[in-house]
C-alpha atoms as one frame of an Amber mdcrd trajectory, in Angstrom:
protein
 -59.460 -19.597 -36.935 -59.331 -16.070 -38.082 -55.942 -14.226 -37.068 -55.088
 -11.764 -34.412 -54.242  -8.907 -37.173 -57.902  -9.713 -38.825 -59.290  -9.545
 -35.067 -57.625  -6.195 -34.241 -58.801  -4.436 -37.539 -62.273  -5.413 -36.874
 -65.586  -3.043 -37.462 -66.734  -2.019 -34.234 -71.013  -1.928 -34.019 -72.730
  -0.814 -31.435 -76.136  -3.157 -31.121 -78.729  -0.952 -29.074 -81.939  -2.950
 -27.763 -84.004  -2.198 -24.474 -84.397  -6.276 -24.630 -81.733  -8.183 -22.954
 -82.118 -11.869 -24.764 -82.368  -9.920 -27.959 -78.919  -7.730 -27.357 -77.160
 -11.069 -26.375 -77.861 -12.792 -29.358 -77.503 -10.514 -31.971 -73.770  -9.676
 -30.512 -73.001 -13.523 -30.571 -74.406 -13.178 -34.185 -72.384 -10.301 -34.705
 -69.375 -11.514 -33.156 -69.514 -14.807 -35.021 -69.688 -13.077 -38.580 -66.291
 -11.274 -37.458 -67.095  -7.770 -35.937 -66.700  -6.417 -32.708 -70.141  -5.876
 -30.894 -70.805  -3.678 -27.514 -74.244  -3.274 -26.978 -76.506  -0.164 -25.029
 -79.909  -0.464 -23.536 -81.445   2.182 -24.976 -80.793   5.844 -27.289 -79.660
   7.515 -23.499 -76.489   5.026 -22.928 -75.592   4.309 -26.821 -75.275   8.361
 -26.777 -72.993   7.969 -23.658 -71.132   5.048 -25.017 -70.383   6.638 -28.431
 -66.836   8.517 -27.867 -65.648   5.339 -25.806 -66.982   3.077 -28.225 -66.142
   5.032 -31.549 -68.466   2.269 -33.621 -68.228   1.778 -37.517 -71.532   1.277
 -37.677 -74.985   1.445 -35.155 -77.873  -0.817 -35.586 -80.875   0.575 -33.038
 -84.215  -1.077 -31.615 -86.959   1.492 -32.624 -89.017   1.389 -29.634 -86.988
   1.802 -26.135 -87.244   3.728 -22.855 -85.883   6.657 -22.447 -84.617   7.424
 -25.463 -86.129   5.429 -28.472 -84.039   4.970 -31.975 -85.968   7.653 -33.789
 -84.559   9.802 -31.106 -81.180   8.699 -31.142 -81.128   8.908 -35.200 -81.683
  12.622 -35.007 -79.565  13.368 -32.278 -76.527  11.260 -34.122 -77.163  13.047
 -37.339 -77.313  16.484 -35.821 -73.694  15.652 -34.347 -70.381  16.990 -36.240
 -68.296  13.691 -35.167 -70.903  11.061 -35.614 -73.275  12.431 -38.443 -72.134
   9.668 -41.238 -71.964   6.957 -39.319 -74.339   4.784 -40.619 -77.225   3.024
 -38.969 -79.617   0.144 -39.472 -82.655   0.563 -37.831 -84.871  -2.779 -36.441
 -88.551  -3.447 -34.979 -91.426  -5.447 -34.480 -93.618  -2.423 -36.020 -94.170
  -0.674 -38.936 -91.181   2.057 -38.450 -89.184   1.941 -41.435 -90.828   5.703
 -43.297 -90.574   6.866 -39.334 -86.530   5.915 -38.938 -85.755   6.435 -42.078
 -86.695  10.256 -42.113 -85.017  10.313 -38.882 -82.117   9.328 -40.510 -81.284
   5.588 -40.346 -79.831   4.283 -43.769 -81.593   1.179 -43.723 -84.286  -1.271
 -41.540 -84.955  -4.437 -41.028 -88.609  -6.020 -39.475 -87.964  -8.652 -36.712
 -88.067 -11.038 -36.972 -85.771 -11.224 -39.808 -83.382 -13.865 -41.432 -79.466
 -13.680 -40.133 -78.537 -13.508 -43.497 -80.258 -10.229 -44.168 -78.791  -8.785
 -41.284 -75.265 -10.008 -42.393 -75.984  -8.604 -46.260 -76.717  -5.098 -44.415
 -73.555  -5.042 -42.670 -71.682  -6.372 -45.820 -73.057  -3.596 -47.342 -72.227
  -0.680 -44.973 -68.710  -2.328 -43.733 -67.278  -3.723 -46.546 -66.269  -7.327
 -46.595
């Protein structure tokens, strides 16, 4: 059972996925490795979210309505608050040159193993 003090210093990520099933379980996955998780639909509402939600860390669907992730990597980098926060891109295409010049730090293909997603955030949070 981790402890209160643990729970209320935990990194905050903001999962953003236009696909419902998809932003449920990767907060559960999330949650269960020990971070707080709040999730957006697409680049639009994680841009609204982002002063209430102060993340540590975003990881972003590529492809969304709206406002896709390539989108919302530009627009966070171009910010003054938000501009090293880092983010981990993910899709089911070929992105990663795309969001990567748009200014994710990293990507992942879906599907991909847990344990790569959890060796990302290791690597960007610390733990």
């Amino acid at each position: 059972m981790k402890s209160c003090l643990w729970n209320k210093m935990a990194k905050k990520i903001l999962i953003v996925d236009d696909e419902e099933q998809l932003r449920k379980l990767y907060k559960t996955v999330v949650t269960s490795l020990g971070y707080e998780a709040e999730t957006a639909v697409n680049g639009k509402d994680a841009l609204e979210k982002l002063a209430a939600i102060n993340p540590d860390l975003i990881i972003t669907d590529t492809n969304m309505p709206e406002m896709d992730g390539n989108v919302l990597c530009q627009k966070i980098r171009a910010d003054e608050v938000y501009n090293k926060l880092p983010i981990i891109a993910w899709s089911g295409l070929d992105n990663k040159e795309i969001m990567l010049n748009a200014g994710a730090n990293d990507y992942l293909t879906k599907p991909f193993k847990l344990e790569d997603l959890e060796a990302k955030l290791k690597q960007y949070l610390g733990g």
